[in-house]
ZAMARGU-4260 file (C-alpha; in steps of 0.2 Angstrom, whole numbers, plus 5000, padded with zeros to 4 digits):
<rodrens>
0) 4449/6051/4686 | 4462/6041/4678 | 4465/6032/4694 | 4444/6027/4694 | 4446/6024/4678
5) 4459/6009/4678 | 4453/6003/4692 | 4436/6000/4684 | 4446/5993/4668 | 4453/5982/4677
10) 4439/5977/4686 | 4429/5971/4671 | 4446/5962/4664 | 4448/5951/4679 | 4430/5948/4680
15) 4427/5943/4661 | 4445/5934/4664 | 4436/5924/4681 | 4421/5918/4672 | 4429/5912/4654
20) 4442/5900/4665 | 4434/5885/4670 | 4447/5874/4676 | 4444/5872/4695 | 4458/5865/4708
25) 4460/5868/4728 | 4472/5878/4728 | 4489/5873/4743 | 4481/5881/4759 | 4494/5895/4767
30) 4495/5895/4785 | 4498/5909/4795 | 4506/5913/4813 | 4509/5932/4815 | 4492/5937/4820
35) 4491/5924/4835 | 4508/5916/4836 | 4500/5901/4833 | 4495/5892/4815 | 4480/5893/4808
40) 4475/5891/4790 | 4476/5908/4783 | 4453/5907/4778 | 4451/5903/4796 | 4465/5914/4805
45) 4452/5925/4818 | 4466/5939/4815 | 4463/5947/4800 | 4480/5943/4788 | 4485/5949/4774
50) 4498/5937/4764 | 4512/5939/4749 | 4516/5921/4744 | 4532/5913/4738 | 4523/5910/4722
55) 4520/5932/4722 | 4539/5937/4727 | 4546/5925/4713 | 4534/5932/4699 | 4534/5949/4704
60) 4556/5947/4707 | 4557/5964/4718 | 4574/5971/4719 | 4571/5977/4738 | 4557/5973/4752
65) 4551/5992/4748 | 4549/5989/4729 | 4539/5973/4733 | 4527/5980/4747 | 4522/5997/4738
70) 4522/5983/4722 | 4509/5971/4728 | 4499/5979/4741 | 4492/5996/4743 | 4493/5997/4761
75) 4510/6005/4760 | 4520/6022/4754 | 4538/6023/4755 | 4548/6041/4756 | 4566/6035/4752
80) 4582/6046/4756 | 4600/6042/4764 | 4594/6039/4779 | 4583/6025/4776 | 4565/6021/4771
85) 4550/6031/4778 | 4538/6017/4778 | 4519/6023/4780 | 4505/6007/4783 | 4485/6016/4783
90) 4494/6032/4789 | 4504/6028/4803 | 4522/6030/4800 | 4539/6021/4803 | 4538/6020/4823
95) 4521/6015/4824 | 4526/5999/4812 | 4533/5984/4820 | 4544/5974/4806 | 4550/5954/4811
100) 4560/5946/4802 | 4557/5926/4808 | 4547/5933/4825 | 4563/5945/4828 | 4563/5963/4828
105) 4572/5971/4815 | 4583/5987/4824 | 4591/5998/4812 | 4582/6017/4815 | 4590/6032/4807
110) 4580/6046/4812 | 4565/6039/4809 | 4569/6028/4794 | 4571/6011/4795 | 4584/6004/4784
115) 4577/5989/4775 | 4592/5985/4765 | 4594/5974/4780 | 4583/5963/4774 | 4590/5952/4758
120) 4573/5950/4747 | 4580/5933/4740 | 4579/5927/4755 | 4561/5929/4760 | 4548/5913/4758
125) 4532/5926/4761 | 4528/5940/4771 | 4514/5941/4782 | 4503/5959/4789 | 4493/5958/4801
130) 4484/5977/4805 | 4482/5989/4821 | 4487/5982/4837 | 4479/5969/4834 | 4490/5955/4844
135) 4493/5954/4865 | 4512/5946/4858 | 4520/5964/4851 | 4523/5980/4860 | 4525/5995/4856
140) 4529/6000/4840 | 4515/5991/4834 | 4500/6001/4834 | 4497/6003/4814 | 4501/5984/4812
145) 4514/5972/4809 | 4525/5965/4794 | 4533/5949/4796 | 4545/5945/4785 | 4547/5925/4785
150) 4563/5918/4777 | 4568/5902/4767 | 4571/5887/4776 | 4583/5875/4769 | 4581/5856/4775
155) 4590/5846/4763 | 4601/5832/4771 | 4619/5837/4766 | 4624/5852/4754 | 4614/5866/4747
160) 4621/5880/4738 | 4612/5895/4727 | 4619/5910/4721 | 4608/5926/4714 | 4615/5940/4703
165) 4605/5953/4699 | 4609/5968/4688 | 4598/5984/4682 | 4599/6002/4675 | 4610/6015/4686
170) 4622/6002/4691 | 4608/5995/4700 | 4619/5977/4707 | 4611/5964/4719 | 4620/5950/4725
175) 4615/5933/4736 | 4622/5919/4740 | 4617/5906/4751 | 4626/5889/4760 | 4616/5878/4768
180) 4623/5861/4778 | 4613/5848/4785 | 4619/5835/4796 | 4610/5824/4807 | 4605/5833/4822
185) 4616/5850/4817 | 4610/5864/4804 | 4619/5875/4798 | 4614/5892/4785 | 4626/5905/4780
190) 4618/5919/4769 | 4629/5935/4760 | 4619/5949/4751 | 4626/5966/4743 | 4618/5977/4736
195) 4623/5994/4725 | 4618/6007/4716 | 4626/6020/4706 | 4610/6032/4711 | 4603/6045/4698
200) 4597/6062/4697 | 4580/6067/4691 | 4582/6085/4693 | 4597/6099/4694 | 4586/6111/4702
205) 4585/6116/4722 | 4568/6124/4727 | 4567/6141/4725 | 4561/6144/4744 | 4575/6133/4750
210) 4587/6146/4747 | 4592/6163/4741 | 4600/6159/4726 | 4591/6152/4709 | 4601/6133/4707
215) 4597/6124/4691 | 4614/6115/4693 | 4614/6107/4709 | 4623/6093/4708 | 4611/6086/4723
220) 4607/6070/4718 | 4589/6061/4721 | 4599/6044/4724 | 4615/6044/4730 | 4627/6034/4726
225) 4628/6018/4741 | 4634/6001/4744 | 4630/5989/4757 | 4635/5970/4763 | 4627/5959/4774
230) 4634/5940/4783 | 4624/5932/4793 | 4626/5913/4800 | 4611/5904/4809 | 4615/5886/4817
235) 4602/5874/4824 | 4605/5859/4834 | 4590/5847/4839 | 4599/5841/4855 | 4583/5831/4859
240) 4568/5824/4850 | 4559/5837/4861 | 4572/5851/4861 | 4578/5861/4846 | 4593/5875/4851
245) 4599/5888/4837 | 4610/5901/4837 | 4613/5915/4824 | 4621/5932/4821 | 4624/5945/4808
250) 4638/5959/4803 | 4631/5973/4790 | 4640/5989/4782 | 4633/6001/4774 | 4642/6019/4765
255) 4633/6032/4755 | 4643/6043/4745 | 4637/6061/4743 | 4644/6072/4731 | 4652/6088/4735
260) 4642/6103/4727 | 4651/6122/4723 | 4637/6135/4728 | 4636/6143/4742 | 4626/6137/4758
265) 4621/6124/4746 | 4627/6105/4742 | 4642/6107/4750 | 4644/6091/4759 | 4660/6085/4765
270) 4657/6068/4772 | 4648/6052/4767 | 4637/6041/4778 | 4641/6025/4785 | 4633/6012/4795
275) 4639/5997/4806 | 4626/5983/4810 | 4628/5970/4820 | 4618/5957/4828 | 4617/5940/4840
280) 4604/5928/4846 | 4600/5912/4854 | 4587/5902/4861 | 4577/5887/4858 | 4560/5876/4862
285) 4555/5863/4870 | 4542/5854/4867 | 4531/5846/4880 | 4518/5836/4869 | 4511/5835/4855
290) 4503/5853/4856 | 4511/5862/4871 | 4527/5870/4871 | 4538/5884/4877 | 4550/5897/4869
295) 4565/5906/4874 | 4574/5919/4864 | 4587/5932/4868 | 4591/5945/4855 | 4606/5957/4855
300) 4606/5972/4841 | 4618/5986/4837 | 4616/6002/4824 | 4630/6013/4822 | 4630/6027/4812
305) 4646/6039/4808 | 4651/6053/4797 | 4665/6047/4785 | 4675/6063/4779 | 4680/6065/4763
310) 4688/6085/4766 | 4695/6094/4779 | 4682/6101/4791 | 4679/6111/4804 | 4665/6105/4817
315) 4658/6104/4833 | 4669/6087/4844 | 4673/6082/4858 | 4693/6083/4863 | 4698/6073/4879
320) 4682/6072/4886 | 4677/6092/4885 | 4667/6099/4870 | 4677/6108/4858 | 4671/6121/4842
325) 4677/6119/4826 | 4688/6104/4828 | 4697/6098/4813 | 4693/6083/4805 | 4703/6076/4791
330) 4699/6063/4773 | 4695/6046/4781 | 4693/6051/4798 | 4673/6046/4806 | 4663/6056/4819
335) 4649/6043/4827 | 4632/6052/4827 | 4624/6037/4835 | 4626/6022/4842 | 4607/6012/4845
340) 4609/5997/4854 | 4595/5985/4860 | 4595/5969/4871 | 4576/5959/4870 | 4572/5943/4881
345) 4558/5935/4877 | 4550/5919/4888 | 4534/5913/4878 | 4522/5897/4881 | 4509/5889/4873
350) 4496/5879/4880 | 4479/5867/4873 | 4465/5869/4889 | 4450/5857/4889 | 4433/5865/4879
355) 4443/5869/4863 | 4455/5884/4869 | 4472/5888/4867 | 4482/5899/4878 | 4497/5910/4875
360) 4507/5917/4890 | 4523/5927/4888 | 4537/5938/4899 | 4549/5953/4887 | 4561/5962/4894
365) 4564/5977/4883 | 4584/5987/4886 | 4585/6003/4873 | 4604/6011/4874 | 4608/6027/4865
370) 4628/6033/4863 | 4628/6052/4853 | 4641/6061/4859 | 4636/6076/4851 | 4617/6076/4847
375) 4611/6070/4868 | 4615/6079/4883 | 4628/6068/4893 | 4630/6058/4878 | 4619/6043/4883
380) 4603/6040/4887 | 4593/6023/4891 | 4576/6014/4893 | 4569/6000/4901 | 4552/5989/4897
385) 4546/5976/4905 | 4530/5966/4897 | 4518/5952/4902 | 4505/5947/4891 | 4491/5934/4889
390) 4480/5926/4876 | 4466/5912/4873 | 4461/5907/4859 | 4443/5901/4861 | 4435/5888/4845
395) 4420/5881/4858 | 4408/5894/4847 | 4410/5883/4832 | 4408/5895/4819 | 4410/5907/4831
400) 4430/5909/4836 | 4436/5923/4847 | 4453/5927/4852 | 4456/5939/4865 | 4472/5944/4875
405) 4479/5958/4889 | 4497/5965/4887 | 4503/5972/4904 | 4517/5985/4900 | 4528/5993/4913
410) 4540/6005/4905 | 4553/6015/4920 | 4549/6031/4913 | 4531/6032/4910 | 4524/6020/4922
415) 4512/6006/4921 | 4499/6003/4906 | 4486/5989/4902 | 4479/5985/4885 | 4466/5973/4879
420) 4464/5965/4863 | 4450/5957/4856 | 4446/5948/4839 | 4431/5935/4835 | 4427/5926/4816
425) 4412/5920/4813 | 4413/5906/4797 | 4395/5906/4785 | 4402/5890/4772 | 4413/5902/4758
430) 4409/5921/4768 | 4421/5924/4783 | 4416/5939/4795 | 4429/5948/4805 | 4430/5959/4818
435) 4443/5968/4829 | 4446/5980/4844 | 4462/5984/4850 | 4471/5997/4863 | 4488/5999/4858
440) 4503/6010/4870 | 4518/6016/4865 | 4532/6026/4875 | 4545/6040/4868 | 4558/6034/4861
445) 4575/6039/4870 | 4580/6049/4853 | 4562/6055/4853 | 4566/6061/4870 | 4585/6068/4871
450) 4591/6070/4852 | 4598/6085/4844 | 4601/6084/4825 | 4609/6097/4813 | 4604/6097/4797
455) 4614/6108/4785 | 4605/6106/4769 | 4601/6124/4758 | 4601/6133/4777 | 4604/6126/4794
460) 4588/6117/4800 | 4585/6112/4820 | 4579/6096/4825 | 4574/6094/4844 | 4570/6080/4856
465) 4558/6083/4869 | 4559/6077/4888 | 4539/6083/4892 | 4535/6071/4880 | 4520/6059/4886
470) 4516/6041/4881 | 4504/6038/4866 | 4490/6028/4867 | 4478/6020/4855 | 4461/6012/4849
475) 4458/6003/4832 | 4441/5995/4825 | 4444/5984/4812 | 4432/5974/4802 | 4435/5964/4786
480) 4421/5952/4774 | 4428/5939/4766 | 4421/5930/4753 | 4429/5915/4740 | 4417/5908/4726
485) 4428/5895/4716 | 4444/5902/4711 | 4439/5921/4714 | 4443/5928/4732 | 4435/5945/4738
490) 4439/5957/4754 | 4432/5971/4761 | 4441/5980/4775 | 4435/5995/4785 | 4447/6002/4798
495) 4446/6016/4812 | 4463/6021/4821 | 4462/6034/4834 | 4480/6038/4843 | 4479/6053/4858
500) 4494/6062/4862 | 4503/6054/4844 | 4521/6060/4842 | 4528/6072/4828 | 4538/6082/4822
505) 4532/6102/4824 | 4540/6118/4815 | 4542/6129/4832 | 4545/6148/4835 | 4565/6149/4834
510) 4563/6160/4850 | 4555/6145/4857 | 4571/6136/4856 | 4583/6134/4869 | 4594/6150/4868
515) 4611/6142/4867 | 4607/6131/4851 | 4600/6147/4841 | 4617/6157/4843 | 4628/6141/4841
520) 4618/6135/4824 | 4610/6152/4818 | 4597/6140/4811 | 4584/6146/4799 | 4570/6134/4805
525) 4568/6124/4818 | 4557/6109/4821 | 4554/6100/4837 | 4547/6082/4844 | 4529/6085/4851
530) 4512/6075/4856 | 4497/6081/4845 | 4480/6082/4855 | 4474/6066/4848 | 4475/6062/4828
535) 4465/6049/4817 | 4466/6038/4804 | 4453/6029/4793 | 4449/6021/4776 | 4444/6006/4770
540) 4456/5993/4758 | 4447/5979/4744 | 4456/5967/4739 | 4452/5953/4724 | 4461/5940/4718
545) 4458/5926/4705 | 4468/5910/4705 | 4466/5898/4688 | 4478/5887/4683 | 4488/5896/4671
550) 4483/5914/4674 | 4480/5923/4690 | 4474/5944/4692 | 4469/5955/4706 | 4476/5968/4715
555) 4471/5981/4730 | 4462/5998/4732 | 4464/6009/4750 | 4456/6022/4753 | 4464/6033/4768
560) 4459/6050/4776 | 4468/6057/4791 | 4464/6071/4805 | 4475/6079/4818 | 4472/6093/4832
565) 4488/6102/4833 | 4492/6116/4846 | 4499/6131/4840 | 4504/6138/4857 | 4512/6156/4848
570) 4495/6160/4845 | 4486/6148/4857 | 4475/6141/4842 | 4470/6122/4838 | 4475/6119/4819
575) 4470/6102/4810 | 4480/6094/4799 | 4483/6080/4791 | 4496/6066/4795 | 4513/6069/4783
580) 4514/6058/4769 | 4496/6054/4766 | 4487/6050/4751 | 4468/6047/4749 | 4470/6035/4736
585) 4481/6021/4731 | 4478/6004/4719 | 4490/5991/4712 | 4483/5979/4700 | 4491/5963/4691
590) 4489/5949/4681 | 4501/5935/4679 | 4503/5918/4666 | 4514/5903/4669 | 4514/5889/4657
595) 4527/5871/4659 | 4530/5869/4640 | 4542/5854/4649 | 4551/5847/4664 | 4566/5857/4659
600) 4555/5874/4655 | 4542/5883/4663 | 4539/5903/4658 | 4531/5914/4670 | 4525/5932/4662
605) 4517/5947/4673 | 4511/5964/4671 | 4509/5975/4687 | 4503/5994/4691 | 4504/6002/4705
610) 4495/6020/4707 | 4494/6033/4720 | 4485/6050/4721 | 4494/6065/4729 | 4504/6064/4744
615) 4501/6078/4758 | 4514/6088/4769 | 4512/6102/4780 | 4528/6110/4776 | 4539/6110/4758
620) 4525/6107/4747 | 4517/6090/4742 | 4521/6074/4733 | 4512/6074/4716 | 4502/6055/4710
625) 4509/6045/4699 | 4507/6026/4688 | 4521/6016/4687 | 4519/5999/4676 | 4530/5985/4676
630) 4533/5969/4666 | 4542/5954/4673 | 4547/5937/4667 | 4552/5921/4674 | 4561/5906/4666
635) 4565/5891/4676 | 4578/5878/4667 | 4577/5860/4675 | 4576/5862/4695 | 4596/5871/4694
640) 4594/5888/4686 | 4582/5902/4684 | 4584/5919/4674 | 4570/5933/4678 | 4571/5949/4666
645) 4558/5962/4666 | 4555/5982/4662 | 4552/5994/4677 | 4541/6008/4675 | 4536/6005/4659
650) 4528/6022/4651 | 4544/6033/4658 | 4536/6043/4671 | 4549/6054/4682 | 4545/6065/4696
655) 4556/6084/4693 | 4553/6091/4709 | 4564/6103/4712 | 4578/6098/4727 | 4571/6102/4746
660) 4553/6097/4742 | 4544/6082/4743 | 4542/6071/4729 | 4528/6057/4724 | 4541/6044/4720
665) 4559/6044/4717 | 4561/6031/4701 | 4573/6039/4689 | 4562/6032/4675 | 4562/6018/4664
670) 4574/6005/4669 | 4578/5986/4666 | 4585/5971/4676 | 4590/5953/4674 | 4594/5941/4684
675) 4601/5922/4687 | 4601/5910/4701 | 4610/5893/4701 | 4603/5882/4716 | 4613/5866/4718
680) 4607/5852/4731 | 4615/5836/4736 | 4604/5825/4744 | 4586/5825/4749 | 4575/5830/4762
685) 4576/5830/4779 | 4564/5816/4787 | 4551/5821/4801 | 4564/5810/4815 | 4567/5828/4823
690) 4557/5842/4822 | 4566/5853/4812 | 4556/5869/4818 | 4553/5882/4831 | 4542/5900/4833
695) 4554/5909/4824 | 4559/5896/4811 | 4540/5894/4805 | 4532/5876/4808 | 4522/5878/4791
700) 4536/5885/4781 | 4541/5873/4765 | 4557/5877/4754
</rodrens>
């Protein structure tokens, strides 16, 4: 009821708001890439895309990519703990999400999680989602849609410098800096970011049903303390007119610290987390005319994660080769758990054909490596993809355009699979109809496959890989009407996703498990990778935004509903669930004001909420709805400084669920931040003489 009701308040604000402004201006026209690979202007992209703009991010002033995304769109939940982010987009989780950043995958998997504090949010120009399997150009990992996270370009000739400091409640620190160099045919772009957080507790209390004792001084905390840096350089020579080479790579480190609790079988933890990122890439493209060109990029990525000891312990290691119990590790010593590494070549060209088509044609060659010494058998495991896709892009219907592409996938443990795509935009003057069917495949993943993982947290719980896994396949129907009159832009967008044989993790029988875990972990559960019978997802999301000249408001409602058949082979039964993590209704409404009272000061003032009903598990209870509010300002002094300020979750809420279970959202409460950026250029910018631009640098981008 609240949630109806401030959606319909806000609803009648933004409309009375619409009609009393008058002033009427074309607004700058974005331009879009991710849904085909190519541009189009985003009111004609036959791909359904859904944009957050430059002007958005630096209203909005996120402290991280999941703060902005669960901030400004309601597509998204986020489920954070040490191991990363559990990202949810219309239902789908983490794995079926496929995150770019500039075109490139971003590889950084924790058990599921994705760590996003590999992207630096200072650094992004606008982000781009383009939903279901929409596009022949991405594999696997992409069946509920993708996110792709376009960064600054810098073109100034000579010298550019900027520097971000950011600091918030819970010694909350956020740090960028940024170098660029621009000399005739060379470019040059080195970016820093760190990030820190002194983390908080929202409750001392461990679920009762987590453990035999009654805790209401855990000293558990819901956000532990962590600290993470990140270099990266990225260099760009235009050796020709035609051809533009670049070359960039990236180190990253990451340490959470866990404190060490004094009950038994509960808190006691004895190491920290750490992480070792690194990455490389090179490639470049070559221009054949005015419209044809061709694309070569080869990307290398490593993820290591590693138990840092803080006490002596005595665990499971290997000694010489030869698996050893209770081996001693000492303070400062580290155990790797993991080490993910993946090499990706990609050959990609693109071509006009007479009668208004464009064609897209491209090779991927996809190597997974997995090192765990002690969570898969042997130690390591491996995987292998090979892709080939193609794509037209048909405009002869004029206002009919159809866009329709076959992705042929051939993965060395599962075979040989082909899936079509097909998406068509028919344009009536303001009213844009969209439509989309897609077939999407995705393989195990070698941890979904081989993994093993211990976690000792109020009880010993048993996670298990599973080599009888089989490949999941999917279809998703998605429609959307859009219509603009004047400065007021509505959508409408209906989706159906069905995914047969979808991967998840199942609470087994213990006597199900293999024999010689159970008696060297005595665990209390145990849960194990499996393919459900086939599970669903489907809503609708409506979107409205209105642009004026000084004041903008909109915002987003999704509906969602999911179904699953599950298996219960104990009692050789069907059960249907729903998908972990779901919530039937989410909104997030804003409204924004900018006024230039000079050359030398313009103030930018918003107010945004972002709601979510209850979130649904099938095991350790559910995550309860919530409303968070938020107030930020901008000021911008001349073209060299900026200072944002602002008040997170306005009204105090706090979620107290007790340790063990799942909570709705993890904010410690009310909190401020403030922030200020120094940006110094020497010189102007770069003339059109070279082409400063490539896929993966973003022909449309402007600084």
């Amino acid at each position: 009821m609240r949630l109806r009701l401030a959606i319909s308040c806000w609803l009648l604000a933004s409309v009375s708001l619409a009609q009393s402004d008058i002033w009427r201006q074309d607004s700058v026209q974005e331009v879009v890439i991710t849904g085909t690979g190519t541009q189009h202007l985003l009111k004609d992209a036959p791909v359904q895309t859904e944009v957050i703009s430059h002007r958005q991010l630096q209203q909005y002033a996120g402290r991280s990519i999941e703060d902005i995304l669960s901030g400004l769109t309601a597509s998204f939940d986020f489920s954070e703990n040490d191991m990363g982010s559990h990202l949810q987009m219309n239902g789908l989780g983490n794995s079926y999400v496929l995150i770019l950043i500039d075109g490139h995958r971003l590889y950084g998997d924790n058990g599921g999680e994705n760590d996003l504090a590999l992207i630096d949010p200072h650094n992004i120009e606008k982000i781009e989602i383009v939903k279901g399997a929409s596009s022949a150009l991405y594999g696997s990992d992409a069946i509920a849609g993708v996110i792709n996270i376009i960064t600054k370009k810098h073109r100034e000739k000579g010298l550019m410098f900027e520097n971000t400091s950011r600091v918030g409640s819970y010694g909350d620190i956020r740090q960028h800096d940024g170098l660029a160099l621009n000399f005739g045919k060379l470019s040059s772009y080195t970016n820093f970011q760190l990030q820190h957080s002194d983390g908080w507790q929202n409750t001392s209390e461990e679920a009762i049903q987590q453990t035999e004792y009654h805790i209401t001084d855990s000293r558990n905390k819901t956000v532990n303390r962590h600290t993470n840096w990140q270099l990266a350089e990225r260099l760009t020579y235009q050796l020709t007119p035609q051809i533009e080479l670049y070359a960039d790579g990236s180190i990253y480190w990451k340490r959470i610290y866990r404190p060490c609790g004094h009950h038994p079988g509960v808190d006691v933890k004895t190491w920290d987390l750490q992480y070792d990122n690194a990455s490389l890439s090179a490639g470049g493209k070559w221009k054949l005319n005015a419209t044809n060109y061709i694309t070569l990029d080869a990307d290398w990525k490593k993820h290591a994660y590693y138990y840092a000891y803080t006490d002596t312990t005595l665990t499971d290691g290997y000694v010489n080769g030869r698996f050893t119990n209770y081996f001693p590790y000492f303070p400062g010593d580290r155990e790797l758990q993991s080490d993910q590494r993946l090499t990706n070549i990609l050959l990609k060209g693109v071509f006009e054909l007479p009668y208004a088509q464009r064609l897209s044609a491209g090779l991927e060659y996809r190597y997974d490596w997995l090192k765990a010494p002690m969570r898969v058998a042997g130690g390591k495991a491996t995987d292998n993809t090979e892709s080939v896709y193609v794509q037209d892009e048909l405009e002869l219907l004029d206002p009919l355009y159809i866009t329709a592409g076959l992705r042929l996938t051939r993965n060395e443990g599962f075979g040989v699979r082909l899936t079509p795509k097909i998406s068509a935009m028919l344009k009536l003057g303001d009213l844009r109809l969209r439509a989309t069917w897609s077939q999407g495949y995705k393989t195990p993943t070698p941890k979904e496959l081989h993994y093993q993982y211990i976690k000792n947290m109020n009880g010993v719980y048993l996670y298990l890989g599973n080599e009888d896994l089989k490949a999941q396949t999917s279809n998703y129907f998605g429609a959307s009407v859009e219509y603009t009159v004047g400065h007021l832009t509505l959508t409408l967008a209906p989706y159906y996703n069905k995914v047969k044989d979808m991967i998840t993790l199942v609470t087994i029988p213990i006597k199900n498990a293999p024999g010689d875990l159970i008696t060297k972990y005595d665990p209390i559960r145990v849960r194990q990778y499996q393919n459900m019978e086939d599970a669903k997802t489907y809503g609708v999301d409506f979107t409205v935004r209105y642009q004026g000249r000084h004041f903008t408001a909109g915002g987003s409602y999704s509906y969602l509903d999911t179904k699953a058949n599950q298996y219960d082979s104990e009692n050789n039964v069907m059960h249907e669930v729903t998908i972990d993590g779901m919530a039937h209704h989410k909104a997030n409404v804003y409204a924004t004001w900018n006024h230039d009272f000079s050359k030398k000061y313009q103030l930018g003032v918003g107010l945004y909420g972002r709601l979510s009903s209850k979130r649904y598990y099938q095991i350790d209870g559910d995550g309860d709805g919530y409303q968070l509010w938020r107030l930020s300002t901008t000021h911008q002094l001349g073209k060299m400084w900026r200072i944002e300020a602002g008040v997170d979750n306005i009204f105090d809420y706090v979620d107290r669920t007790p340790h063990g279970l799942h909570l709705g959202t993890t904010t410690p409460g009310r909190t401020i931040y403030a922030s200020l950026t120094i940006r110094f250029n020497q010189g102007k910018k770069l003339t059109n003489k070279y082409n400063k631009s490539n896929f993966n640098s973003r022909e449309n981008e402007t600084d």
